[in-house]
N, C-alpha and C positions, 0 to 999 in steps of 0.2 A: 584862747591863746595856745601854740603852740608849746608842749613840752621841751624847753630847754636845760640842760643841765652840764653844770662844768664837768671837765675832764683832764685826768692825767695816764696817761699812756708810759708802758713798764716798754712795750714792743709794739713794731708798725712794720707791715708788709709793703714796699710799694711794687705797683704794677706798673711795669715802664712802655710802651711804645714805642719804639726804635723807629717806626714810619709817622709820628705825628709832623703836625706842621712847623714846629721850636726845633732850630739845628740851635744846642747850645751843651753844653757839660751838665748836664742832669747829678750824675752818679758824685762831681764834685759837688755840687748846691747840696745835695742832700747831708753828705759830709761833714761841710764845710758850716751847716746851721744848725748840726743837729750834735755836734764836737761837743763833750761836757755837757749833755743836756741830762742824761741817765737813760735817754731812750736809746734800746737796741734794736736793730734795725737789719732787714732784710731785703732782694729784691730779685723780680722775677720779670723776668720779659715775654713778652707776646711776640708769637710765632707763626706763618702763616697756618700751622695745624693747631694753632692751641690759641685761646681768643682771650681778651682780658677777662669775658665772665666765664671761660672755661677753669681762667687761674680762680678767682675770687672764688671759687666752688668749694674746688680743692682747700683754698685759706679761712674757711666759716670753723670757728672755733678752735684756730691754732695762733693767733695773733688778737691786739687789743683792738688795732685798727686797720685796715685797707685802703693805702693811699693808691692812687689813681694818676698816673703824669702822660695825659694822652687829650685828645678833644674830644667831642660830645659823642664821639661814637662811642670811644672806651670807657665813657662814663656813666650812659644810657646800658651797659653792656651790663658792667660792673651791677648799677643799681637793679637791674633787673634779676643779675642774680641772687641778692642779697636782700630781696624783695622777702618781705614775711619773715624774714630771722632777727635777732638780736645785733649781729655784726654790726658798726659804723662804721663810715666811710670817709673819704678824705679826698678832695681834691684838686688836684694841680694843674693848671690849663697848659695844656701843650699844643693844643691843635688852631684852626682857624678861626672858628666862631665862638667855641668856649660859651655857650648861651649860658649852662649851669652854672658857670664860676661866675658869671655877670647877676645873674635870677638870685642869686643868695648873696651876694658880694661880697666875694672870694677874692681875692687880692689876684690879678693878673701876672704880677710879676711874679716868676718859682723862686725866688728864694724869699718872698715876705708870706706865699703861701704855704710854703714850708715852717716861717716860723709861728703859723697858728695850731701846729701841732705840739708846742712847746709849753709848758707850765699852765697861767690862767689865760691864754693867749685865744682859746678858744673853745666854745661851747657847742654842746650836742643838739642840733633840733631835729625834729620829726618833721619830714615831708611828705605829702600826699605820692602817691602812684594812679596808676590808671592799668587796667586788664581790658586788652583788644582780646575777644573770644579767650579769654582765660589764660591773655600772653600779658605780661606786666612791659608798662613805658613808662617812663619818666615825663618827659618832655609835651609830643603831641604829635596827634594825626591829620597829617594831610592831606586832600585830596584836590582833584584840579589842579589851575593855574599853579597853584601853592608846588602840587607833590611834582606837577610838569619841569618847572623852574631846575629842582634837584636831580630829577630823573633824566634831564636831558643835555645837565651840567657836562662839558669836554674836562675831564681830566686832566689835559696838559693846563688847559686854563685855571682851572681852579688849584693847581699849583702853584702857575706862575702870578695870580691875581687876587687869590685868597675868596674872599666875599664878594670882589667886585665882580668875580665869576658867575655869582647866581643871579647879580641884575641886568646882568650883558644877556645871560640867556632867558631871563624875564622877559623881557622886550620881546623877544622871539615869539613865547608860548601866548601870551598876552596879545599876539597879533595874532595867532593862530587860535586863539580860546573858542572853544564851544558849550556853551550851557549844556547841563544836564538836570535831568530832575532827582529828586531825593527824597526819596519818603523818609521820614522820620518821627519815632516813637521815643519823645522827650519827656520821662519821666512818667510814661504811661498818656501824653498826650501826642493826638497824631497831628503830624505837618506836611506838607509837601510842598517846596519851594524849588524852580529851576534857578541854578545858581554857574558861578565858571567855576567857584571856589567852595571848599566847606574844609573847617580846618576843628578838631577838637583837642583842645588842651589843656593842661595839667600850668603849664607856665605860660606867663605872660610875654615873657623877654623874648624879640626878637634878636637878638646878640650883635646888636647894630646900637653904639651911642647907651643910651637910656631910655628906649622905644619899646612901648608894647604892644601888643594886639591892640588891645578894648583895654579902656580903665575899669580899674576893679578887679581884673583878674589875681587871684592866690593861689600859691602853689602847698597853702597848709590851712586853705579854709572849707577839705573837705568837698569841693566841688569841682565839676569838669564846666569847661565852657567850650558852648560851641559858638564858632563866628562862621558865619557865610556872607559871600559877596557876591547880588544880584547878577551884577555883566561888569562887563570888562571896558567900557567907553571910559572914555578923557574923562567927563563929567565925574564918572564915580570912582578912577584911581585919583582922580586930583582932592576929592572930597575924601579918599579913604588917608591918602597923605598928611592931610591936615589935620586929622582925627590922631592921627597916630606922632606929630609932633608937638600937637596942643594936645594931647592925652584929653581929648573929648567925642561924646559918640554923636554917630554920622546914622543918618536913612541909607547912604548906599549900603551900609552892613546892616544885616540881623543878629542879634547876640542871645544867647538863651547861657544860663548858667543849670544844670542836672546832676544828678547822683549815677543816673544811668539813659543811654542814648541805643538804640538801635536803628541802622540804617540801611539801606534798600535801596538797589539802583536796576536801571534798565537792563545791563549788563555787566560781566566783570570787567574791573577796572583794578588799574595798577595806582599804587598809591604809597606814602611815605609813613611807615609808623617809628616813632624816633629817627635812628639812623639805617633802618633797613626798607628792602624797598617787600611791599603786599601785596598780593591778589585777593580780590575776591569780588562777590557780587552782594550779598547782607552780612553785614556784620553787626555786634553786641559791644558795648563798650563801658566801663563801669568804672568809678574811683575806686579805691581803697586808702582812706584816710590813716594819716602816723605810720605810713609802709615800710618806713627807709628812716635811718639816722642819717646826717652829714652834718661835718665839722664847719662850725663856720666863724668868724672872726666876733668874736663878743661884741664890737660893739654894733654889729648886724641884728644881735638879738634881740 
């Protein structure tokens, strides 16, 4: 089991994003729920020169807690900086898909997340992380179909469409998919499987509903999962579909759960590590179990 422990907060720093996907009065919710609590409170905004985990750097040991009111970019940012320290974290879903407020079930609405920083309202747990070549992620790595989807998402759309934007350009890369082969050295055993997809990750939550990859995936059991998908036909997005609304596993996927993965391709290829986009052609990949505190609603725990 995961290390949980209640908490009460003297000071909380929030990091704000001015660009997330929430137009709403942030600076009054915080106000407005946190009025007569005893907590004192700060806040600092993201700038195009200065990133949420540029701030959170800067805030490792001047505050109790590091609240977060941004989407899974500023959040993936955040924990990455805060990766290996003492610091806990807090967060506010601001953005479109919010996967981590949904993976720990974090209250969607900002001002009931707001009020799990409050009295016994919420406790501390330990979450796993992940080191791509010695870069810390929260979330997970995608490649193929998966990182294509993201990489080739239009901008005005996924403004004006939110989510619906990555399955409008799904359809596209999914008709254009090419296998590739992937060596891989899972746990010290080798594999080589040609796939359109190979995705490794830390969580299970697609931030779509109550969907996850693979049943069984944890995001505090200490392990990395990797899922691949053979090819890209009717036959095995229709069986991957089913898999993933009956939370039961499918032959079109392979699923390996590891402590550490390294992988090896034909060539370099661009790719999704959390919210940033990667190059390369082998990379190393490893958990790091209890990485990261976050606040989560006691009865999550």
């Amino acid at each position: 089991m995961p290390a949980i422990v209640a908490m009460k907060f003297k000071h909380v720093y929030f990091i704000i994003n001015p660009a997330s996907g929430k137009e709403e009065p942030i600076l009054s919710y915080i106000n407005r729920v946190l009025d007569g609590s005893g907590i004192e409170w700060d806040v600092a905004i993201t700038k195009k020169n200065k990133s949420a985990g540029d701030i959170a750097r800067e805030l490792i040991g001047k505050t109790d807690l590091i609240a977060v009111y941004g989407g899974d970019g500023c959040v993936t940012e955040v924990a990455a900086a805060l990766h290996g320290t003492k610091m806990p974290m807090a967060i506010i879903s601001g953005g479109t898909a919010n996967v981590m407020a949904k993976e720990l079930g974090i209250p969607l609405d900002t001002e009931s997340a707001i009020e799990v920083l409050i009295g016994e309202g919420g406790t501390l747990r330990s979450i796993d992380m992940g080191l791509l070549d010695d870069q810390p992620f929260v979330l997970r790595i995608n490649m193929g179909i998966m990182a294509d989807m993201v990489l080739q998402a239009d901008r005005s759309l996924k403004e004006n469409m939110g989510q619906l934007a990555y399955g409008i350009t799904a359809v596209k890369t999914i008709g254009n998919a090419e296998p590739l082969l992937y060596k891989m050295e899972i746990d010290g055993q080798l594999f080589e499987e040609t796939a359109v997809s190979l995705t490794v990750t830390n969580s299970g939550h697609i931030g779509i509903g109550d969907f996850s990859l693979q049943p069984g995936i944890s995001i505090t059991d200490g392990l990395l999962d990797v899922v691949l998908l053979k090819d890209a036909g009717l036959v095995s997005l229709l069986k991957v579909a089913g898999s993933t609304l009956l939370h039961t596993e499918t032959e079109a996927v392979m699923h390996w759960q590891c402590k550490r993965i390294v992988i090896t391709m034909p060539e370099t290829q661009n790719f999704i590590c959390d919210d940033r986009e990667v190059s390369a052609k082998k990379i190393s990949i490893e958990v790091v179990p209890s990485s990261i505190q976050i606040l989560v609603p006691v009865k999550t725990s």
